[in-house]
mmCIF file of the C-alpha atoms, coordinates in Angstrom:
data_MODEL
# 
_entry.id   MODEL 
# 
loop_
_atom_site.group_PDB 
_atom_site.id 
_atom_site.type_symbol 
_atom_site.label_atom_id 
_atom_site.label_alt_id 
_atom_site.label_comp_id 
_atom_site.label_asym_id 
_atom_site.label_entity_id 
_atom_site.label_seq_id 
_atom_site.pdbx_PDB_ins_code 
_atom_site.Cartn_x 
_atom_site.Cartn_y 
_atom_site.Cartn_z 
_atom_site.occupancy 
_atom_site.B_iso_or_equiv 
_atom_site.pdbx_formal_charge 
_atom_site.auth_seq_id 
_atom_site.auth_comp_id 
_atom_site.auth_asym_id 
_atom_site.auth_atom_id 
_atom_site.pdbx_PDB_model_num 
ATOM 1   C CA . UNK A 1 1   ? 168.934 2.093   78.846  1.00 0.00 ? 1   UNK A CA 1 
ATOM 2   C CA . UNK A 1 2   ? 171.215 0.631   81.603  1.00 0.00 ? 2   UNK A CA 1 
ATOM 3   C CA . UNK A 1 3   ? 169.156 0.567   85.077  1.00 0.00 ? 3   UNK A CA 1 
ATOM 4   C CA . UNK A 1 4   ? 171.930 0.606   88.002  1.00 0.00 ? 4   UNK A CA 1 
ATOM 5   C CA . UNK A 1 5   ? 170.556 -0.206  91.532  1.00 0.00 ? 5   UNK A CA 1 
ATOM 6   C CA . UNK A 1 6   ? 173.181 0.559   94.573  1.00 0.00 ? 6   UNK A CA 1 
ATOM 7   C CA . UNK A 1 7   ? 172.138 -0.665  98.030  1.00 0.00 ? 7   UNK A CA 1 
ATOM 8   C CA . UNK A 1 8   ? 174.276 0.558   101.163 1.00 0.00 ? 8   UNK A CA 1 
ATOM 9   C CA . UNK A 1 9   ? 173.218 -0.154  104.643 1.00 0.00 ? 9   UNK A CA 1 
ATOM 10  C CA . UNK A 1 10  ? 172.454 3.068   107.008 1.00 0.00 ? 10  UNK A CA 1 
ATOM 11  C CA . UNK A 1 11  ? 176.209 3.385   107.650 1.00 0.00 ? 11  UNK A CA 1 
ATOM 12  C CA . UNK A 1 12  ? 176.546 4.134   104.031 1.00 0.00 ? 12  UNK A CA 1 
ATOM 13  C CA . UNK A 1 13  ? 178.367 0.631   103.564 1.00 0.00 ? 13  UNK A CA 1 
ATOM 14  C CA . UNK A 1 14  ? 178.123 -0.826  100.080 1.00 0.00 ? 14  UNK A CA 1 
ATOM 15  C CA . UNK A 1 15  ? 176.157 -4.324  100.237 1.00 0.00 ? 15  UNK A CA 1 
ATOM 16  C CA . UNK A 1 16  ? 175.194 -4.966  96.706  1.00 0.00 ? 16  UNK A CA 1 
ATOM 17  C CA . UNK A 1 17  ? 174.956 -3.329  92.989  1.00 0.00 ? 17  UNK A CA 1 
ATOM 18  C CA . UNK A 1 18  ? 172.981 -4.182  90.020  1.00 0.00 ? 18  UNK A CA 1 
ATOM 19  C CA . UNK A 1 19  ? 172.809 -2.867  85.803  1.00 0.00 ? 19  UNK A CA 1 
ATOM 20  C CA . UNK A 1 20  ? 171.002 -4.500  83.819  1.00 0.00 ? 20  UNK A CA 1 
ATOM 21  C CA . UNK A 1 21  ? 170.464 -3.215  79.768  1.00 0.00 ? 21  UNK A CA 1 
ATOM 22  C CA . UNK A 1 22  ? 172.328 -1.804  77.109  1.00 0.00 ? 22  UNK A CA 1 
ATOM 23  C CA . UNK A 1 23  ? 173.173 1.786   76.616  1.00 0.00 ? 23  UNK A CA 1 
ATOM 24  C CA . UNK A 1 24  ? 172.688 1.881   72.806  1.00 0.00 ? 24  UNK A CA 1 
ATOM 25  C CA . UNK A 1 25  ? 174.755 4.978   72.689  1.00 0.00 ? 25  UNK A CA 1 
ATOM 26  C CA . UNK A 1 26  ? 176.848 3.515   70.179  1.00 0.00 ? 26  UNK A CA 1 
ATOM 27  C CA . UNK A 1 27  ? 177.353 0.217   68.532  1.00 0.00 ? 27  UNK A CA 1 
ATOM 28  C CA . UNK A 1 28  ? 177.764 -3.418  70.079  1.00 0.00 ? 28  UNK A CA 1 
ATOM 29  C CA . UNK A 1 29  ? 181.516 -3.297  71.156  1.00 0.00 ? 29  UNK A CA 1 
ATOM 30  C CA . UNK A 1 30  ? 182.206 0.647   71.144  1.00 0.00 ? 30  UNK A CA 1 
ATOM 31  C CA . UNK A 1 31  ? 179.793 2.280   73.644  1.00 0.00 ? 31  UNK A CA 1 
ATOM 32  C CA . UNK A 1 32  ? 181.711 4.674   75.489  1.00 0.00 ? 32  UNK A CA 1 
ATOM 33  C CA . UNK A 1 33  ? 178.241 4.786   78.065  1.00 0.00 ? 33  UNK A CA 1 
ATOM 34  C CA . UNK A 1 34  ? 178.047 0.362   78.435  1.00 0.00 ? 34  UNK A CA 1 
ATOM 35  C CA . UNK A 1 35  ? 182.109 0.820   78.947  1.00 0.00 ? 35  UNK A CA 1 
ATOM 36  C CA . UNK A 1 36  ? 181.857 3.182   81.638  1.00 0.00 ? 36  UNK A CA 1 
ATOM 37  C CA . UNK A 1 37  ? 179.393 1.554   83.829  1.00 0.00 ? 37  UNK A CA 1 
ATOM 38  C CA . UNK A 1 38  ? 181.380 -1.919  82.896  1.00 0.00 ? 38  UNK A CA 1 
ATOM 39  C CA . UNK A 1 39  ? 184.489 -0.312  83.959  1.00 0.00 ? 39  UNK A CA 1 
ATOM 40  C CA . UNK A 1 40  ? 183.188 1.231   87.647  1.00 0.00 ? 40  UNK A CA 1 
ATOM 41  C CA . UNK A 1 41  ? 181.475 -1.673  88.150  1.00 0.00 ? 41  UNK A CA 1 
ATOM 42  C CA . UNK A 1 42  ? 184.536 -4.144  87.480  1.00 0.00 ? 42  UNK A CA 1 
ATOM 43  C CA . UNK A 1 43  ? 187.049 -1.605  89.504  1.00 0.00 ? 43  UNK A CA 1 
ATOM 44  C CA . UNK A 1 44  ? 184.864 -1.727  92.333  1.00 0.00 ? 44  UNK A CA 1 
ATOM 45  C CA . UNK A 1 45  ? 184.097 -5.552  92.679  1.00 0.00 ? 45  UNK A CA 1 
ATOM 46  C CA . UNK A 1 46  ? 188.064 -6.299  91.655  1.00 0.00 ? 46  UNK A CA 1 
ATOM 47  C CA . UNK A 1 47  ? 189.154 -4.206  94.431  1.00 0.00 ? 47  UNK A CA 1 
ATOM 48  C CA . UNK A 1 48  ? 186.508 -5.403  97.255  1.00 0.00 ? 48  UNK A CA 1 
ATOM 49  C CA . UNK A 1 49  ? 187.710 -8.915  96.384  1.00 0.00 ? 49  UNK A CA 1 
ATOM 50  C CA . UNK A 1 50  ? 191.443 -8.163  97.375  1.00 0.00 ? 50  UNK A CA 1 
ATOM 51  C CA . UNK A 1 51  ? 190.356 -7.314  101.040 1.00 0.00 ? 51  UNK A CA 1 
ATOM 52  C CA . UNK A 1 52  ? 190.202 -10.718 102.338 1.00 0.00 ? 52  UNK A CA 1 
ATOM 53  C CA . UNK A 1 53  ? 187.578 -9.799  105.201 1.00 0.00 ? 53  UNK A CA 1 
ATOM 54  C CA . UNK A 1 54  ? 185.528 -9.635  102.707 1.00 0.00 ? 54  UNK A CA 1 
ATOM 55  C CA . UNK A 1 55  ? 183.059 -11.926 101.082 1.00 0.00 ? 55  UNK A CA 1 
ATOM 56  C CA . UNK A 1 56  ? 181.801 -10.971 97.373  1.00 0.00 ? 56  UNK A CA 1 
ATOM 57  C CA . UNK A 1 57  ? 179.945 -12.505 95.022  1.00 0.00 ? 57  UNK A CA 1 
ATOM 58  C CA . UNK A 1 58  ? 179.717 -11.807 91.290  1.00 0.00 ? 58  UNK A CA 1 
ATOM 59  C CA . UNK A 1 59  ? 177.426 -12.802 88.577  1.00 0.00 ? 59  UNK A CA 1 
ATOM 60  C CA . UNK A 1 60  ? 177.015 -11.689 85.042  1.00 0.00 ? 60  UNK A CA 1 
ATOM 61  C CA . UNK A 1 61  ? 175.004 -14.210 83.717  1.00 0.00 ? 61  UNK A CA 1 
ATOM 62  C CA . UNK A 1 62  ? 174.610 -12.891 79.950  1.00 0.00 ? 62  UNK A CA 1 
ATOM 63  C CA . UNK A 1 63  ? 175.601 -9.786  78.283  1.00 0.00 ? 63  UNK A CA 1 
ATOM 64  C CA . UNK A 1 64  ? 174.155 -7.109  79.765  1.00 0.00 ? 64  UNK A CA 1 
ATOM 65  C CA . UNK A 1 65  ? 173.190 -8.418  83.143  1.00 0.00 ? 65  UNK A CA 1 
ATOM 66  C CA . UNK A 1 66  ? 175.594 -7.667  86.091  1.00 0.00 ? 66  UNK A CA 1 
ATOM 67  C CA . UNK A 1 67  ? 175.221 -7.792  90.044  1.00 0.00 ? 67  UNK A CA 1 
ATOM 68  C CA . UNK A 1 68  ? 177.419 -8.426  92.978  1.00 0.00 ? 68  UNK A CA 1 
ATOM 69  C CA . UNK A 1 69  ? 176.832 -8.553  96.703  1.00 0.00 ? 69  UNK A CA 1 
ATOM 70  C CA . UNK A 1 70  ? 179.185 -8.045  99.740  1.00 0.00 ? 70  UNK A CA 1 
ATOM 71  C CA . UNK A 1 71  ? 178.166 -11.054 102.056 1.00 0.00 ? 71  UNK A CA 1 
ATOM 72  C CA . UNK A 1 72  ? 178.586 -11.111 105.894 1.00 0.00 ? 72  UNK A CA 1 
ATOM 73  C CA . UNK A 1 73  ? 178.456 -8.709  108.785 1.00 0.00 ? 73  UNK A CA 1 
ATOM 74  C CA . UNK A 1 74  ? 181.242 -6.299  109.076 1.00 0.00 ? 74  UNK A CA 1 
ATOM 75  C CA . UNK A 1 75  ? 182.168 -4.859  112.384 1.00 0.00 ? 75  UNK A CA 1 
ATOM 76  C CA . UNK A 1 76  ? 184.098 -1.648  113.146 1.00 0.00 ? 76  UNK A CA 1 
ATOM 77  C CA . UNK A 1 77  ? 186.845 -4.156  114.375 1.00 0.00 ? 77  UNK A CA 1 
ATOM 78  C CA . UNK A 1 78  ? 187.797 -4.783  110.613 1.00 0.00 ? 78  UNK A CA 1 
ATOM 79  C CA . UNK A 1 79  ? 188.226 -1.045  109.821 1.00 0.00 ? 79  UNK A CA 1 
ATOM 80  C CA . UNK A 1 80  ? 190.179 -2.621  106.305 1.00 0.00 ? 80  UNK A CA 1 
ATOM 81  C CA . UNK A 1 81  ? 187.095 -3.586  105.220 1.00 0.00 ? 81  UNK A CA 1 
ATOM 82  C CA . UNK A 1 82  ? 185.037 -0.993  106.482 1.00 0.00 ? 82  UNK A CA 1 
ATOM 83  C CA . UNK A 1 83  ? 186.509 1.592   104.516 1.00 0.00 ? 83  UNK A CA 1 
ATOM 84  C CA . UNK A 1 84  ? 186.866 -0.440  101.117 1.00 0.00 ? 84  UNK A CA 1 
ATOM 85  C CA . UNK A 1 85  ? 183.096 -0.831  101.724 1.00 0.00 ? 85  UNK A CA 1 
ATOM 86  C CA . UNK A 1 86  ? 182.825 3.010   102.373 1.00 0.00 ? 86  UNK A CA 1 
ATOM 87  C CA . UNK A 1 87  ? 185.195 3.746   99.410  1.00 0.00 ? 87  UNK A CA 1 
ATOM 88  C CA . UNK A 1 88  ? 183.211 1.526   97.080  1.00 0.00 ? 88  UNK A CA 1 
ATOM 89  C CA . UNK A 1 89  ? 180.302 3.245   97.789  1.00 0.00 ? 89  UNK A CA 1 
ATOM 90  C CA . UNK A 1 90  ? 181.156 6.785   97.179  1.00 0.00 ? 90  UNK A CA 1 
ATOM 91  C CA . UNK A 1 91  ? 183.664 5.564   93.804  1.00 0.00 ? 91  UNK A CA 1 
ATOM 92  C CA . UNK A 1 92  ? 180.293 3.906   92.825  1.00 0.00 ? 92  UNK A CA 1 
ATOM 93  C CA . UNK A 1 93  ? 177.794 6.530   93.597  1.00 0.00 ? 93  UNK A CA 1 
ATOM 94  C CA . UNK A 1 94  ? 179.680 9.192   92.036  1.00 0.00 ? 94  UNK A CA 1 
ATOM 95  C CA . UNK A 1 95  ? 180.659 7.738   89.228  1.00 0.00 ? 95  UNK A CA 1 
ATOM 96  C CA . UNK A 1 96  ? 177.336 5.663   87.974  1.00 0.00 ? 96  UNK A CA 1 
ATOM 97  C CA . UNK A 1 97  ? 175.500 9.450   89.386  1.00 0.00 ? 97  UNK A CA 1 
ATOM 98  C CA . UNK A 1 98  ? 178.011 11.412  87.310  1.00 0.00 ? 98  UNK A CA 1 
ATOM 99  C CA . UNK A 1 99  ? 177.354 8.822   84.066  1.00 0.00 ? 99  UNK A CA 1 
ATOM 100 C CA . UNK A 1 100 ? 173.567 9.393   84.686  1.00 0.00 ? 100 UNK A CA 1 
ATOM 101 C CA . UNK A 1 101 ? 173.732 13.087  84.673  1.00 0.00 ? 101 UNK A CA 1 
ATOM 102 C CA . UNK A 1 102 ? 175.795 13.592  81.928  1.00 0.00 ? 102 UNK A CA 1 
ATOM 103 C CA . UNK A 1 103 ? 174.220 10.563  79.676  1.00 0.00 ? 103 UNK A CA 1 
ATOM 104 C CA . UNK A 1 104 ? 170.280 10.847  81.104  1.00 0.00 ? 104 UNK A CA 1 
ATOM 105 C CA . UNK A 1 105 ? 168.966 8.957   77.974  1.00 0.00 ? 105 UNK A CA 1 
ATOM 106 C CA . UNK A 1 106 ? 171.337 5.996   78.526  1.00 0.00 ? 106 UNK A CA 1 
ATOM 107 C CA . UNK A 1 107 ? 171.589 5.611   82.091  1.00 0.00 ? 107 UNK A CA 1 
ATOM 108 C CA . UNK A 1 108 ? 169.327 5.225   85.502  1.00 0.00 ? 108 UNK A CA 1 
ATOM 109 C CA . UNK A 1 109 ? 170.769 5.543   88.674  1.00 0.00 ? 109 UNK A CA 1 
ATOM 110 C CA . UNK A 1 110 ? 169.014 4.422   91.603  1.00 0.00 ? 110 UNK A CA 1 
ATOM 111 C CA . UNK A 1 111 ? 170.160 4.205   95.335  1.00 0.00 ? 111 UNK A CA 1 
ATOM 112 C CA . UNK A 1 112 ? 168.577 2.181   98.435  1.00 0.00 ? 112 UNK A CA 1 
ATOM 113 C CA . UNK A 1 113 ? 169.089 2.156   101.827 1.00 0.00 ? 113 UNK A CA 1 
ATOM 114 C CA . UNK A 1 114 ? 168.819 -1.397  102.901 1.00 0.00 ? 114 UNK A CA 1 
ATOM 115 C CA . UNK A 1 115 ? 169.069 -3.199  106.524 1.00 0.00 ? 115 UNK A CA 1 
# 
């Protein structure tokens, strides 16, 4: 099972995401369940790095295992980044929610509020 942690702050700003496991929907190399978590996960963290008020760091240290976190304080002065952030966090929540509804058996979704 892939475990998927999303943590937004209480303005519903994305600050960091987690999965960790394999689906085992399918084999290594063709599960459609791994691909679309890999997929939304990749999207979101290639298209926070093109805002450049942004500060992201990646890691996916073995296969398997990926996190990222959105580092720094954002103000409403940078509303660029304040809607990627915002954006990221509903494309994320509905798509990783939508992946654990349909797939329940493969996938946990979990959100936090975080300060």
């Amino acid at each position: 099972m892939i475990v998927v942690q999303l943590s937004r702050d209480s303005q519903g700003l994305l600050r960091a995401c987690s999965a960790a496991g394999h689906a085992g929907c399918g084999s290594k190399g063709s599960d459609i369940v791994c691909s679309a978590v890999t997929v939304l996960l990749r999207t979101a963290v290639r298209s926070l790095l093109d805002i450049p008020e942004l500060s992201v760091t990646a890691h996916a240290p073995e296969r398997g295992c990926f996190d990222f976190c959105v580092h720094g304080i954002v103000s409403d002065k940078q509303n660029k980044a304040v809607y990627a952030l915002k954006y990221a966090q509903v494309f994320l929540s509905r798509g990783l929610s939508d992946l654990a509804a349909e797939y329940p058996e493969y996938v946990l979704f979990q959100e936090q509020i975080v300060e």
